[in-house]
Each structure stands twice: as structure tokens, then as C-alpha cells.
Backbone as JSON Lines, residues from 0, in Angstrom:
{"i":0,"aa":"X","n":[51.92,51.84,125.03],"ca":[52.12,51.98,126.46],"c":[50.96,51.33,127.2]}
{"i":1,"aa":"X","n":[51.21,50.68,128.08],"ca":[50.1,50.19,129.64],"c":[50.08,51.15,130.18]}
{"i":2,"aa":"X","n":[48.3,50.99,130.45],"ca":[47.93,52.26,131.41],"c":[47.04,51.32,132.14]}
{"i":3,"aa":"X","n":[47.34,52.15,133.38],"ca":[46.74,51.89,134.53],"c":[45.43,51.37,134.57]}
{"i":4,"aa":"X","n":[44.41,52.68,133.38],"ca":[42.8,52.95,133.04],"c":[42.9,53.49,132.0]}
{"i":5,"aa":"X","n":[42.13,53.53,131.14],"ca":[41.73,54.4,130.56],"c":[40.36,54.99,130.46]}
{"i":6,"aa":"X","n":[39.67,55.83,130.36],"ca":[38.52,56.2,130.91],"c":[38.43,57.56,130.03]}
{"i":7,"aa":"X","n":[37.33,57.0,129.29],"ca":[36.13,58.32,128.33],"c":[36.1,59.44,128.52]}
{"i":8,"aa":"X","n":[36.28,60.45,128.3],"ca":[36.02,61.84,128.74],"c":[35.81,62.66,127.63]}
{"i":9,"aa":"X","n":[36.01,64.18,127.3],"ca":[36.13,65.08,126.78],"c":[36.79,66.03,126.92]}
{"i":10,"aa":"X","n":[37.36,66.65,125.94],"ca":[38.07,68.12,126.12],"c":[37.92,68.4,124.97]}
{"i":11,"aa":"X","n":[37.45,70.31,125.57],"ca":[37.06,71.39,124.47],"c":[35.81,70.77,123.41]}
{"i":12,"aa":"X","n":[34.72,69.85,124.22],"ca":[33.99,69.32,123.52],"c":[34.26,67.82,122.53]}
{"i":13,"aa":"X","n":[35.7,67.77,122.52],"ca":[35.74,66.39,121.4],"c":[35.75,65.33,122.22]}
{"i":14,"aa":"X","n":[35.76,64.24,121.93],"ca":[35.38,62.5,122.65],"c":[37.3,62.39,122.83]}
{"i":15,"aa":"X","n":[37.53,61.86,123.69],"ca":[39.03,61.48,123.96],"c":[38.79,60.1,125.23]}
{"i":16,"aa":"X","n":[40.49,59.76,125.01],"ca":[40.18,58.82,126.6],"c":[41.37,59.56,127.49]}
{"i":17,"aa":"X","n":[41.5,59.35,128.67],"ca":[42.51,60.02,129.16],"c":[43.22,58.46,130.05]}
{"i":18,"aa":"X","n":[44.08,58.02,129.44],"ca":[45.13,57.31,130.09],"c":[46.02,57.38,130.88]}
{"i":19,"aa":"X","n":[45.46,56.73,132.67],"ca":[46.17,56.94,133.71],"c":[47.89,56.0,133.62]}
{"i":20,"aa":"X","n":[48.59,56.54,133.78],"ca":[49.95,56.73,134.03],"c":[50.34,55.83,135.13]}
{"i":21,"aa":"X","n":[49.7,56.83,136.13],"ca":[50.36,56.28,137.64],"c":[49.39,56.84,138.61]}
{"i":22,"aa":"X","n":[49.08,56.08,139.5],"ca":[48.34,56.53,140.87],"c":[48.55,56.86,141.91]}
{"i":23,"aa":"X","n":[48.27,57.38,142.9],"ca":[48.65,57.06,144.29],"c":[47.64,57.68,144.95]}
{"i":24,"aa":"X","n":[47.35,57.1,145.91],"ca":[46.21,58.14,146.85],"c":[46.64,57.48,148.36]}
{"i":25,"aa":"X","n":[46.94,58.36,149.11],"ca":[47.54,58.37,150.44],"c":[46.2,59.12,151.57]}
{"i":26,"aa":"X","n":[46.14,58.03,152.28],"ca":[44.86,58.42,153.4],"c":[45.55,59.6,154.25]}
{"i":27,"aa":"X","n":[44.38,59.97,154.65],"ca":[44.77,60.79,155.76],"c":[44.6,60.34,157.37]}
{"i":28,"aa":"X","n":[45.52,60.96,158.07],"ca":[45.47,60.3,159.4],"c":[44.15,60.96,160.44]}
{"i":29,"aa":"X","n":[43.77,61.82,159.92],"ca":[42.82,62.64,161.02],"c":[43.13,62.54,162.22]}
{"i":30,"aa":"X","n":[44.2,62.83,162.43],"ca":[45.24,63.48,163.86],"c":[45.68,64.51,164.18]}
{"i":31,"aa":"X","n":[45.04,65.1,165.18],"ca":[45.7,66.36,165.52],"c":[46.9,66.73,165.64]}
{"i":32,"aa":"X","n":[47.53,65.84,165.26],"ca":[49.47,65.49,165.86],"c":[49.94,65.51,163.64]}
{"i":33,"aa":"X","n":[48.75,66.07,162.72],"ca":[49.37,65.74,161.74],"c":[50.3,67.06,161.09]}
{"i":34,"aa":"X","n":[51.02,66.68,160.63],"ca":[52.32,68.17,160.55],"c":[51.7,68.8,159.48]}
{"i":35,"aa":"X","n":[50.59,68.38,158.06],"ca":[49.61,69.65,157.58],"c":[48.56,69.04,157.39]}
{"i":36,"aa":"X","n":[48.07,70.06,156.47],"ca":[46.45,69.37,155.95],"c":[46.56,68.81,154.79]}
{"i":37,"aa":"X","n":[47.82,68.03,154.36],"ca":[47.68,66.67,153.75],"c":[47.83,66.04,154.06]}
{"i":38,"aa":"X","n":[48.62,66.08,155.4],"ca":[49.06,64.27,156.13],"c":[47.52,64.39,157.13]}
{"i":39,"aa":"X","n":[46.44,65.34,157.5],"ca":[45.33,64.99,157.83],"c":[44.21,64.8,157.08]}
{"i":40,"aa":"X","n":[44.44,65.31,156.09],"ca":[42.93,64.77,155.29],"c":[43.41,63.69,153.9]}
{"i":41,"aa":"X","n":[44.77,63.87,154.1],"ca":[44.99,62.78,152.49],"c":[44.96,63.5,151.47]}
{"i":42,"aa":"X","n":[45.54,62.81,150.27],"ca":[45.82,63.09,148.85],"c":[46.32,62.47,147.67]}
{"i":43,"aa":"X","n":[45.41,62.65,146.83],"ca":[45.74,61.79,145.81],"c":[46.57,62.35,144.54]}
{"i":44,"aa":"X","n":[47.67,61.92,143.81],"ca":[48.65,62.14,142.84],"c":[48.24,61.07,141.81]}
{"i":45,"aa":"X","n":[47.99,61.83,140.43],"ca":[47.63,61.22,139.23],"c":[48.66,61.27,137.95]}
{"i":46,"aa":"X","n":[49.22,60.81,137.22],"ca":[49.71,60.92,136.04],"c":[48.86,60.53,134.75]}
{"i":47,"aa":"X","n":[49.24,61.41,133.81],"ca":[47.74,60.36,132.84],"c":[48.24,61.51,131.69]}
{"i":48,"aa":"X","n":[47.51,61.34,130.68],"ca":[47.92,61.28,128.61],"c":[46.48,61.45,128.5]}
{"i":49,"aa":"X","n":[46.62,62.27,127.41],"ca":[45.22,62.3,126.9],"c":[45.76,61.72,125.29]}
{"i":50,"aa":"X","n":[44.51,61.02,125.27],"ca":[44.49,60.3,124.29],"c":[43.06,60.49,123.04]}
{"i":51,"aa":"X","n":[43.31,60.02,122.05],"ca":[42.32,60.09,120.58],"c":[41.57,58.8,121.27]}
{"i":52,"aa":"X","n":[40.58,58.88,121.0],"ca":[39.34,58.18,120.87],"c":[40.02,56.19,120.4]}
{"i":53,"aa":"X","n":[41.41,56.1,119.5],"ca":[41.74,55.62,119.35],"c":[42.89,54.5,119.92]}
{"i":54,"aa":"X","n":[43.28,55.83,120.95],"ca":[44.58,55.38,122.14],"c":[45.44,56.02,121.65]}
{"i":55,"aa":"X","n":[45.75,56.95,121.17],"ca":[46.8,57.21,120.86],"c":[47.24,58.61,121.33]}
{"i":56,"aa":"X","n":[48.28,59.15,121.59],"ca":[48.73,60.47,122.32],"c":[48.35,61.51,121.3]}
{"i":57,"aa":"X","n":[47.59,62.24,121.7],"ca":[46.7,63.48,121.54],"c":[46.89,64.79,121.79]}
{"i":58,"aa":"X","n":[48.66,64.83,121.75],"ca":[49.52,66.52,122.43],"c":[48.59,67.5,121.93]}
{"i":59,"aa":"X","n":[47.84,67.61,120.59],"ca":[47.06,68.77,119.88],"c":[45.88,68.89,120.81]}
{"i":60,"aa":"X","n":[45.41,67.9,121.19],"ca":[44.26,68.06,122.06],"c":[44.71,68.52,123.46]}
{"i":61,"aa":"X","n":[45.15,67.72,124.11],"ca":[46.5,68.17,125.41],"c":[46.06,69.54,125.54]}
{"i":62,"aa":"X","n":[46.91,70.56,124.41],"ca":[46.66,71.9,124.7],"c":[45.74,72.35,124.55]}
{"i":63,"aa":"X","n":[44.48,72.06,124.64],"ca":[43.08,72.58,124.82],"c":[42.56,72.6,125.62]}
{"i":64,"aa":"X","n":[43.63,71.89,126.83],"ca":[43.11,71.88,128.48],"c":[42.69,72.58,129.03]}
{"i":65,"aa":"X","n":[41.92,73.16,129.77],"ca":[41.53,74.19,130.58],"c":[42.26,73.93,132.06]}
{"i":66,"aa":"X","n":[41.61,74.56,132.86],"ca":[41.69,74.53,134.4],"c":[40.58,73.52,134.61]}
{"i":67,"aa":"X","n":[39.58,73.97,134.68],"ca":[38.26,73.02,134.71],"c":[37.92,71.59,133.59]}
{"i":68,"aa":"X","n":[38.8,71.5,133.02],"ca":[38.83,70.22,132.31],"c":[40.34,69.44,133.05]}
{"i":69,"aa":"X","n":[41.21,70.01,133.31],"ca":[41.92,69.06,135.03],"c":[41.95,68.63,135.76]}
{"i":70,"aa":"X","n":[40.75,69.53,136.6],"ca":[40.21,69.49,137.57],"c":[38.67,68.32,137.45]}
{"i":71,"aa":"X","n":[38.13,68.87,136.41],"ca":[37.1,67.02,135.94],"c":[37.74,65.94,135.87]}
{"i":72,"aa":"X","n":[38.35,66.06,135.32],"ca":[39.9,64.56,134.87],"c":[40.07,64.07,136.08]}
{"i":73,"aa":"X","n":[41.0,65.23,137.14],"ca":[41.78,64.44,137.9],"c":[40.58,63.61,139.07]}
{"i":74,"aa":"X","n":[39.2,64.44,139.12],"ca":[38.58,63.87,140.07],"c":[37.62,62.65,139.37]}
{"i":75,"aa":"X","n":[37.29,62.24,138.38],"ca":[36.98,60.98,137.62],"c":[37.9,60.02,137.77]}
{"i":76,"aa":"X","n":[38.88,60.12,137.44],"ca":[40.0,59.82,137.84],"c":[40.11,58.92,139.31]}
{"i":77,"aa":"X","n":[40.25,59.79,140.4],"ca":[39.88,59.63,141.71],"c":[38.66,58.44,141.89]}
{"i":78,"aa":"X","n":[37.46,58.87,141.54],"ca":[36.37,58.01,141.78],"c":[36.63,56.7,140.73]}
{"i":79,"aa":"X","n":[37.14,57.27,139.79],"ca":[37.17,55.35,138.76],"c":[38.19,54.58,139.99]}
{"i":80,"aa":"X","n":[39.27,55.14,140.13],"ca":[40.41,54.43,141.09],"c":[39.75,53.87,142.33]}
{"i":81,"aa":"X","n":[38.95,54.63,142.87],"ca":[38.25,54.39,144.3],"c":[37.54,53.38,144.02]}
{"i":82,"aa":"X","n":[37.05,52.73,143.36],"ca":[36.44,51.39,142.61],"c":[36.96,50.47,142.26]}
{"i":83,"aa":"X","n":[38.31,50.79,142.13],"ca":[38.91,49.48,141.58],"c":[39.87,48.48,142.95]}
């Protein structure tokens, strides 16, 4: 599969890459006229695979996700994209 990125990380301590999928990050308008607080501050939508050190799909690792290993992902994630 083509990915977007792939980009180094960890989960539950082991070396992995996590392979972005799909992107999107939508600005926000900072308008008082905006109907919530995503069409005013923006938001970004990620798809992505965690992967072996090798590239390859890593479902065993997958479920070792935490909350706080999501939440690292999706915002690395964010900043690698914001660079490119």
C-alpha cells in the first residue's frame, strides 16, 4: 500500500512506523457567524496503520494502543503534515 507518510514512533514501548492513510486538515474561519467550534477553530481528520519497523501491518501491535498513544500519533501526525 502508498502512504501518504510514514513516520517513526512507538507503541507500548516497541519501535513501529505509523502509516498515514489519508489527511485532511480544514482551517478554521474565526468568525463569529461560525455554526460551531469546528468551523471556528478548524480540524484535522487522519487515517493511518500501524506498522512493524518493516512496513508491514502490525494488527498485534494495533491493540496495544492506548488513549495517549492516539492522541501522540494523531498530533505528530498533524505537525509532520504541517511541513509538508
Amino acid at each position: 500500500m502508498s502512504y501518504l507518510a510514514e513516520i517513526a514512533t512507538h507503541v507500548a514501548g516497541i519501535p513501529c512506523i505509523v502509516g498515514v492513510v489519508d489527511y485532511h486538515r480544514e482551517k478554521g474561519s474565526y468568525s463569529y457567524h461560525a455554526a460551531s467550534d469546528l468551523d471556528y477553530y478548524g480540524y484535522t481528520e487522519a487515517a493511518w496503520e500501524v506498522l512493524d519497523r518493516r512496513g508491514r501491518k502490525a494488527e498485534w501491535l494495533a491493540r496495544k494502543l492506548t488513549n495517549d498513544d492516539v492522541s501522540r500519533i494523531e498530533e505528530t501526525i498533524a505537525i509532520y503534515m504541517k511541513g509538508k
